[in-house]
C-alpha positions in Angstrom: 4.9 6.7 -16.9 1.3 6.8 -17.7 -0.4 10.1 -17.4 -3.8 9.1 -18.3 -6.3 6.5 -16.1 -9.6 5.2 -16.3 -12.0 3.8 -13.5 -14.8 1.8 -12.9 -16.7 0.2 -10.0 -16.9 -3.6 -9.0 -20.0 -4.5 -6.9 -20.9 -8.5 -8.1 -18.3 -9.6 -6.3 -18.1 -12.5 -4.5 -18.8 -12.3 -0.5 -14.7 -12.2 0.1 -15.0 -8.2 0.6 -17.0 -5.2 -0.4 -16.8 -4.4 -3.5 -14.6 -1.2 -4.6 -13.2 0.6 -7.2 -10.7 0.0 -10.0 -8.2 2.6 -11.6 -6.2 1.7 -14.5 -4.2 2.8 -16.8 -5.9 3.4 -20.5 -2.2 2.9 -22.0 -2.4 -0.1 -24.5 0.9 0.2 -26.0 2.9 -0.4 -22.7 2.2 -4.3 -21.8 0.9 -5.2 -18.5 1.2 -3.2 -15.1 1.9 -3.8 -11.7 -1.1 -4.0 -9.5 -2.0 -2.3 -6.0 -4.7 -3.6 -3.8 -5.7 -0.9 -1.0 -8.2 -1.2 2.5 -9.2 1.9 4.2 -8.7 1.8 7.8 -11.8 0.9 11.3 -15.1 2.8 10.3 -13.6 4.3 6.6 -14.7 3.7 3.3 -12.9 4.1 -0.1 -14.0 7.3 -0.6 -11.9 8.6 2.2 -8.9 7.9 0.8 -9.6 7.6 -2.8 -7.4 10.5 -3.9 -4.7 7.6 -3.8 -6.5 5.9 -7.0 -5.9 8.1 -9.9 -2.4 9.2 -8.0 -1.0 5.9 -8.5 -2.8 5.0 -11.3 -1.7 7.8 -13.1 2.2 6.5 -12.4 1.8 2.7 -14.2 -0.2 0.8 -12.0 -3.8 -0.7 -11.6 -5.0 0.2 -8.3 -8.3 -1.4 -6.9 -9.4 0.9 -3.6 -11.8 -2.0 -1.9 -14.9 -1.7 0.3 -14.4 -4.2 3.4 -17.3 -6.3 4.1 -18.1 -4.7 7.8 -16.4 -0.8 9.0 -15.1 -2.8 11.8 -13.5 -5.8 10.3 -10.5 -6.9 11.7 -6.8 -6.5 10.2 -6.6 -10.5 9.8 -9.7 -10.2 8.1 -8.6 -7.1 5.7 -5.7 -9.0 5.2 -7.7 -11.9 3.8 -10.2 -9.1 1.5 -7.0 -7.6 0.1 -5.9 -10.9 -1.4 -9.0 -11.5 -2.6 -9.0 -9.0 -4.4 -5.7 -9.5 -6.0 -7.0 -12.7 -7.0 -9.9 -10.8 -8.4 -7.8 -8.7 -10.3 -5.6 -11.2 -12.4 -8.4 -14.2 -12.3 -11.7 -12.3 -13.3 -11.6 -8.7 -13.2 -12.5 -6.7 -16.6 -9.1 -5.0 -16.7 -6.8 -8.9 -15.7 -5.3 -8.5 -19.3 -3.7 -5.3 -18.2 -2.1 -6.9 -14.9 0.6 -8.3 -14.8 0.2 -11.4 -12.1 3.7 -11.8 -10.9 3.8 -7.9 -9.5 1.4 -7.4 -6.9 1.6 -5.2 -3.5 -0.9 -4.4 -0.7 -1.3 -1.3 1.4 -3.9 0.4 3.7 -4.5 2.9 6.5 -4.9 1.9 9.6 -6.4 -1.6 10.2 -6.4 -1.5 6.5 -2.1 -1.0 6.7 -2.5 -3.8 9.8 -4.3 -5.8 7.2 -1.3 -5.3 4.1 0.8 -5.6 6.8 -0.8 -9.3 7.5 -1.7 -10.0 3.6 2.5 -9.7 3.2 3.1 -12.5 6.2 0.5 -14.8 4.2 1.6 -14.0 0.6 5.7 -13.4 0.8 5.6 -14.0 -3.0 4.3 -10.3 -2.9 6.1 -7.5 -4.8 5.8 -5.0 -1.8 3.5 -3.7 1.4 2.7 -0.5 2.6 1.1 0.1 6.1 0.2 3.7 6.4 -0.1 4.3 10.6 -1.0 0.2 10.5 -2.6 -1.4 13.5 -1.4 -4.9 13.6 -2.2 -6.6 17.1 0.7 -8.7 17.0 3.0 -5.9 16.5 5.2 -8.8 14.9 6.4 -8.8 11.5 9.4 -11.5 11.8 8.4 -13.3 9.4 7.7 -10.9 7.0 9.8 -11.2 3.5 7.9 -8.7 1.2 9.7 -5.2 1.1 7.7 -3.2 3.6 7.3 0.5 4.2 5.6 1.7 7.1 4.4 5.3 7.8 3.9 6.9 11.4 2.1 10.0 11.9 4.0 11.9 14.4 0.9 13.1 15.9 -0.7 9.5 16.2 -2.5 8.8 19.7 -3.8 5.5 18.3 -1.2 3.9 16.7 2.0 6.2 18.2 5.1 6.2 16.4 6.6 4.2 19.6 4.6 1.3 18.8 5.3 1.2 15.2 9.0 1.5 15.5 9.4 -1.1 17.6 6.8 -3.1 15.1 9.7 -2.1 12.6 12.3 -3.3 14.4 11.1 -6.8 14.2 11.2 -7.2 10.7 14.1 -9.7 9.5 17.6 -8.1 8.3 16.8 -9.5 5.5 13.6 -8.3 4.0 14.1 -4.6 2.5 12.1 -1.8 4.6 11.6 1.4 5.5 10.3 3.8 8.0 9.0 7.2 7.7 7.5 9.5 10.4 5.2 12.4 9.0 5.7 15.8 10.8 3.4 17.0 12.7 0.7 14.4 11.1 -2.4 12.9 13.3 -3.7 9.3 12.4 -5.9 10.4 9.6 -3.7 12.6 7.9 -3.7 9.8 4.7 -7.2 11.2 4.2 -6.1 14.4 2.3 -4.1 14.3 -1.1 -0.2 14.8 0.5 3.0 15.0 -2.0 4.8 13.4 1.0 3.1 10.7 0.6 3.2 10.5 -2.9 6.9 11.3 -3.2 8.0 8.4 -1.2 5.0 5.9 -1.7 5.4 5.9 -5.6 9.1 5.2 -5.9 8.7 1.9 -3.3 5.8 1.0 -5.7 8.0 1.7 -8.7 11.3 -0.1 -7.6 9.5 -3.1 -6.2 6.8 -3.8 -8.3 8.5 -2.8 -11.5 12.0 -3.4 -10.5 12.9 0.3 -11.5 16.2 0.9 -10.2 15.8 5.0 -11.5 13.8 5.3 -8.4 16.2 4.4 -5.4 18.1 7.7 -5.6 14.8 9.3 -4.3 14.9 7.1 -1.5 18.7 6.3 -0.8 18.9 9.0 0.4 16.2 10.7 1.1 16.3 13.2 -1.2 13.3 15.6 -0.1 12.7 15.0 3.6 10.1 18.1 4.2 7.4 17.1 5.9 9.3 14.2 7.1 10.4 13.9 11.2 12.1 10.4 11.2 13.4 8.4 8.2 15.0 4.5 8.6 15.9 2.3 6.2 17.7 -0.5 4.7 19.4 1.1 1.5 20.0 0.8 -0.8 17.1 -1.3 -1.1 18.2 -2.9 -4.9 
């Protein structure tokens, strides 16, 4: 893993989202990395959740935290912002000779996770989606074939836990997934720095994207569930 990251910001961009900011690892002895395209959530900017840049970044992977084009864009639209920006990434970015096209994933807060959640069903060739409290209108993810982690804040009077594990439950037998409750966590809890977050989000990133089998034993089981109220899964997810 890559301890050391580098970031810059990205505002020429074409009208297909907001602009944002890119982390990536300065490591130039290690190939190409996986790449991580994130949407903050209804009436949040990057800067909200930002922490999430050099966390990830700092573990192997190119992370670009985007600006949407309006607070209140919808998740279909997020959806479409967070492809673009993938496409940005490998096709034009400055950093696409560190990315590695063929391992991308999407994630978000909120209507941002609803729009991962809807970038996934549009783009199954996707390495992995993560929908942290995700508000997807459909509440349908049956045709969804990119492994999938969802996070519920126990706490969550906008998107409650009830809805999202029944959205869960829809997902195909198939596809690899996961569910994970946060204790005592309201909707915006993503918006501090959180280790539980970080000590289940970066081992999905790291078996999926880089096909890292090391990193299933944190998962399957569960091997640190403070913090954590409800845990479901289909391990051993390799």
């Amino acid at each position: 893993m890559n301890d050391h990251y580098s970031a810059l910001d990205t505002w020429t961009l074409v009208r297909s989202y907001g602009g944002g900011t890119i982390y990536y690892p300065t490591a130039t002895d290690q190939g190409t990395f996986g790449a991580i395209a994130i949407s903050p959530g209804l009436n949040g900017t990057w800067p909200g959740i930002a922490w999430l840049g050099p966390r990830l970044a700092s573990q192997g992977f190119v992370v670009f935290g985007i600006e949407t084009n309006n607070l209140n864009d919808s998740p279909v639209s997020r959806g479409t912002q967070l492809l673009a920006a993938l496409d940005y990434l490998t096709q034009r970015s400055s950093v696409r000779g560190r990315v590695d096209a063929g391992r991308l994933a999407v994630a978000g807060h909120s209507m941002g996770g609803g729009g991962a959640l809807d970038a996934a069903l549009r783009r199954p060739s996707l390495q992995a989606a993560i929908g942290n409290a995700p508000y997807l209108p459909s509440g349908n993810l049956s045709t969804d074939r990119v492994p999938t982690l969802v996070y519920a804040m126990q706490n969550d009077t906008l998107v409650p836990p009830s809805r999202l594990t029944t959205m869960y439950n829809t997902m195909p037998a198939t596809t690899e997934k996961a569910y994970i409750e946060i204790a005592g966590a309201g909707h915006n809890y993503i918006g501090q720095p959180s280790t539980t977050l970080a000590r289940t989000m970066i081992p999905w990133m790291k078996i999926f994207i880089d096909d890292d089998v090391r990193y299933s034993q944190f998962l399957c089981p569960l091997t640190n569930r403070d913090g954590i109220s409800q845990y479901r899964n289909s391990c051993p997810l390799i």
